[in-house]
C-alpha positions as CSV (number, residue, x, y, z in Angstrom):
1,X,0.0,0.0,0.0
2,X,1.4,3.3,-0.8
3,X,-0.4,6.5,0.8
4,X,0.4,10.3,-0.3
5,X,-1.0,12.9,2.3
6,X,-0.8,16.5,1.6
7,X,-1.2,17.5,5.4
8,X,2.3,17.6,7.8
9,X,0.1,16.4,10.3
10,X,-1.6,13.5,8.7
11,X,-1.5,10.1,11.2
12,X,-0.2,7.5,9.1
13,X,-0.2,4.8,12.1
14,X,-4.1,6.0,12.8
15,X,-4.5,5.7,9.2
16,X,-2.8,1.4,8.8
17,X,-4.4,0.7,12.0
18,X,-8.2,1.7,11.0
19,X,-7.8,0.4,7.4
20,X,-6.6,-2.8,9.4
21,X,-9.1,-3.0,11.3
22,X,-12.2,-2.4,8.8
23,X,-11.1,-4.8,5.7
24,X,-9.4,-7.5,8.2
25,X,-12.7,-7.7,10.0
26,X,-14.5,-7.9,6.4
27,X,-12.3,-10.3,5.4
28,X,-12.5,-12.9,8.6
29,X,-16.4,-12.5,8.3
30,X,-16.0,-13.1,4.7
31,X,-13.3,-16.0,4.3
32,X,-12.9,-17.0,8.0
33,X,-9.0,-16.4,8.4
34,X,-7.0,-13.6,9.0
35,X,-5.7,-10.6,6.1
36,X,-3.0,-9.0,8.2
37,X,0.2,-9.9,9.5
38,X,0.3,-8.0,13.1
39,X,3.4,-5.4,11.7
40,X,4.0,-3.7,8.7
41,X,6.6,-2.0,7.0
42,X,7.1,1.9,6.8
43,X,8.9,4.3,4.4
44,X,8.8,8.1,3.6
45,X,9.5,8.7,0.3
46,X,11.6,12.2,0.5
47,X,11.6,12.8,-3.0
48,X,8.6,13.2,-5.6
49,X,10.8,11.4,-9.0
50,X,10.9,7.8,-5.9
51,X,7.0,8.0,-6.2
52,X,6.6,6.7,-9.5
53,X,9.2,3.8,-9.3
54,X,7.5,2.9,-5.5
55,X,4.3,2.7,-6.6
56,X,5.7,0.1,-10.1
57,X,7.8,-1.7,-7.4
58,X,4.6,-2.0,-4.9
59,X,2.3,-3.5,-8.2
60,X,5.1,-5.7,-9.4
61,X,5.2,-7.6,-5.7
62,X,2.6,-10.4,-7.4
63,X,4.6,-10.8,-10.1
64,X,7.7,-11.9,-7.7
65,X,5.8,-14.2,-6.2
66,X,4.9,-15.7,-9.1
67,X,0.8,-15.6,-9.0
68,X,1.0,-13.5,-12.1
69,X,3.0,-12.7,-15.3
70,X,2.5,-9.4,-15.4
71,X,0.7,-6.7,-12.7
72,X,-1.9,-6.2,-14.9
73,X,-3.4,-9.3,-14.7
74,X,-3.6,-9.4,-11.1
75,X,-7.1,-8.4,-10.0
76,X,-6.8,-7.0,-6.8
77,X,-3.8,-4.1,-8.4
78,X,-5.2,-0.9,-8.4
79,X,-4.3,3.1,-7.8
80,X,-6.2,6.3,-7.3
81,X,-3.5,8.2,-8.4
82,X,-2.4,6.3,-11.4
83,X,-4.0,4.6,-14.4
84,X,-2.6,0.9,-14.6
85,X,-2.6,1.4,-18.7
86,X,0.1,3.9,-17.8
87,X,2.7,1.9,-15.6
């Protein structure tokens, strides 16, 4: 997941732990087993070029575990910010 906040004091832990929270619980009623691993893995980007290359290496992590060829034919890939056409 990669998040881009235009506020200094955006609350990115507030932010993991409440989208955590909603889709795991969807996902247990739903499938009965658990989405989330308890940690995750944080990084601020410091400049805007990393953006770009983040967000290709972020849609290729299907491809390197082998479920897909190619990004694009993974279903669940998908960006508010960029069209997948363009990566």
């Amino acid at each position: 997941m990669l998040l881009l906040s235009k506020s200094p004091k955006s609350d990115l832990k507030r932010v993991i732990k409440d989208f955590k929270q909603k889709s795991g619980f969807m996902f247990i009623r739903q499938f009965k087993k658990k989405l989330w691993h308890l940690s995750y893995y944080d990084h601020i980007l410091r400049k805007e070029e990393e953006l770009l290359e983040t967000a290709k290496y972020i849609f290729n992590n299907p491809v390197r575990k082998r479920l897909v060829n190619t990004f694009k034919e993974y279903s669940f890939s998908g960006s508010m910010m960029y069209r997948i056409e363009e990566l």
